[in-house]
N, C-alpha and C positions, 0 to 999 in steps of 0.2 A: 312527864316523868318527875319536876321538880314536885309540883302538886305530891305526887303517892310519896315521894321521899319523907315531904314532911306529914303524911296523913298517915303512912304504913306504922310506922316506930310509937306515933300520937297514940293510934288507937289499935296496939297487939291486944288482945284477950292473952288473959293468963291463961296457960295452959291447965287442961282439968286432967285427972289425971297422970301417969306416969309416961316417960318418955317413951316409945316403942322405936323399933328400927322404920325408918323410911326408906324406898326407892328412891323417890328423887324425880323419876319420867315415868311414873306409872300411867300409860297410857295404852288405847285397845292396840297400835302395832307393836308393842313389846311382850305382847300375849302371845302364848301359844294354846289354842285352843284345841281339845279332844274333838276327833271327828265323826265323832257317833256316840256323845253328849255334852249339852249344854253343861260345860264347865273349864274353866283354866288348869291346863297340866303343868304349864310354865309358865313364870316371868324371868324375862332376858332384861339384860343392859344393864347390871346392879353399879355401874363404876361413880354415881353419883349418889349411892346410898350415905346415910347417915343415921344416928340417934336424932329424934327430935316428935313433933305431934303429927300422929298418923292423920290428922284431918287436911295437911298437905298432900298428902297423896290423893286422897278422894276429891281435892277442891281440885286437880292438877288433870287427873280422870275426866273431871266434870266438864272445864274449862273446854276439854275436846271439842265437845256437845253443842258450845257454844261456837268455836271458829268455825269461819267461812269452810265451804266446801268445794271452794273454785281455787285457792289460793296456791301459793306454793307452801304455805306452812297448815293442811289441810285437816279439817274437823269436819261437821255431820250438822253443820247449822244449815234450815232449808233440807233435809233428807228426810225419808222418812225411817223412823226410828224403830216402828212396829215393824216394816219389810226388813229392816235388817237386824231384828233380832236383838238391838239396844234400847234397854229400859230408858224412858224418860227420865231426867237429871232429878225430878220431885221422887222418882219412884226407887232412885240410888242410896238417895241421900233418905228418903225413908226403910228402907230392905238393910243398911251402912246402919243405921242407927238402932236398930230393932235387931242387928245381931252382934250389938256394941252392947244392949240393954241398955239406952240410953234415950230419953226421949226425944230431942231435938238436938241439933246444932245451932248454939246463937252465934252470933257475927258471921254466919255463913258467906256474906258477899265480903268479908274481910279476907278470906280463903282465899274467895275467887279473885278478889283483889290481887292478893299478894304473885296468886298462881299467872295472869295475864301480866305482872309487872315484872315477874322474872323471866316470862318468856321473851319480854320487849327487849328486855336489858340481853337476854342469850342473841335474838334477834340481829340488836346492835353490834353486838360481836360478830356474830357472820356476814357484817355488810364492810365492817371494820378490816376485815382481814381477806374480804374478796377485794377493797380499794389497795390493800397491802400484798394482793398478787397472789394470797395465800391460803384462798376458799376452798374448804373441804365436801362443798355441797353445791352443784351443776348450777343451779338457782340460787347463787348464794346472794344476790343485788337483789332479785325479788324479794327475798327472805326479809333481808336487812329491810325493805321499803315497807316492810308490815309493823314494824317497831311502834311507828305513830299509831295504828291502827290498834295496835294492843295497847299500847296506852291506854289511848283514850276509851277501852272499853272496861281498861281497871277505872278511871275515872266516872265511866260512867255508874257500875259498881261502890264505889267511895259516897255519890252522892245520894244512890236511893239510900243510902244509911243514915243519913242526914236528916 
């Protein structure tokens, strides 16, 4: 964590673009999906929305893709993506940018960066407050024991940038 502290702030990309509204947890259980077509009718859970760059939400999506699938804080890493109906993360992040009209995204592992190192730091807070007797989540010590594990997968991240 000290690592991204000082890596995160070193190398932000300026922002391109205009501010748009963020979610915050855009992520597939905050969807409510149409059931009889491929498409979202809702997003729930806006109470962490903000002004800021829409390329947090899609790195925050993405990140999903990435977590374990066994864990208590669970993503789709090791699933298969075709049986369940989600685009691979190259095919998001190109369909996100092609209806952005925009060619690419650079620093894209700075996204994913940032998105694994807030989840470490939320992480830490739910391990924080289940040692403080005051865990809002059944798993809340498993949770908190993935913090390292998200680290170190923003660090791994930070380096292939290197």
């Amino acid at each position: 964590m000290e690592a991204l502290i000082d890596w995160l702030p070193a190398n932000c990309p300026a922002q391109e673009g205009r501010p748009s509204l963020v979610h915050g947890d855009f992520r597939i259980d905050n969807l409510i999906f149409d059931q009889h077509a491929c498409r979202v009718r809702a997003l729930l859970d806006w109470e962490l929305s903000t002004l800021g760059d829409p390329l947090a939400d899609l790195a925050y999506f993405c990140m999903c893709l990435r977590l374990p699938s066994d864990g208590p804080i669970t993503g789709l890493d090791g699933k298969s993506r075709a049986e369940l109906g989600v685009p691979e993360e190259r095919a998001l992040v190109e369909r996100y940018c092609a209806l952005r009209g925009i060619p690419s995204i650079s620093n894209w592992h700075f996204y994913l960066a940032v998105s694994f190192f807030r989840l470490a730091a939320i992480a830490q807070g739910v391990k924080m407050r289940a040692l403080k007797g005051n865990a809002s989540h059944a798993r809340a010590l498993e949770v908190g024991a993935m913090a390292g594990q998200l680290a170190q997968m923003a660090a791994c991240l930070i380096e292939q940038e290197a």
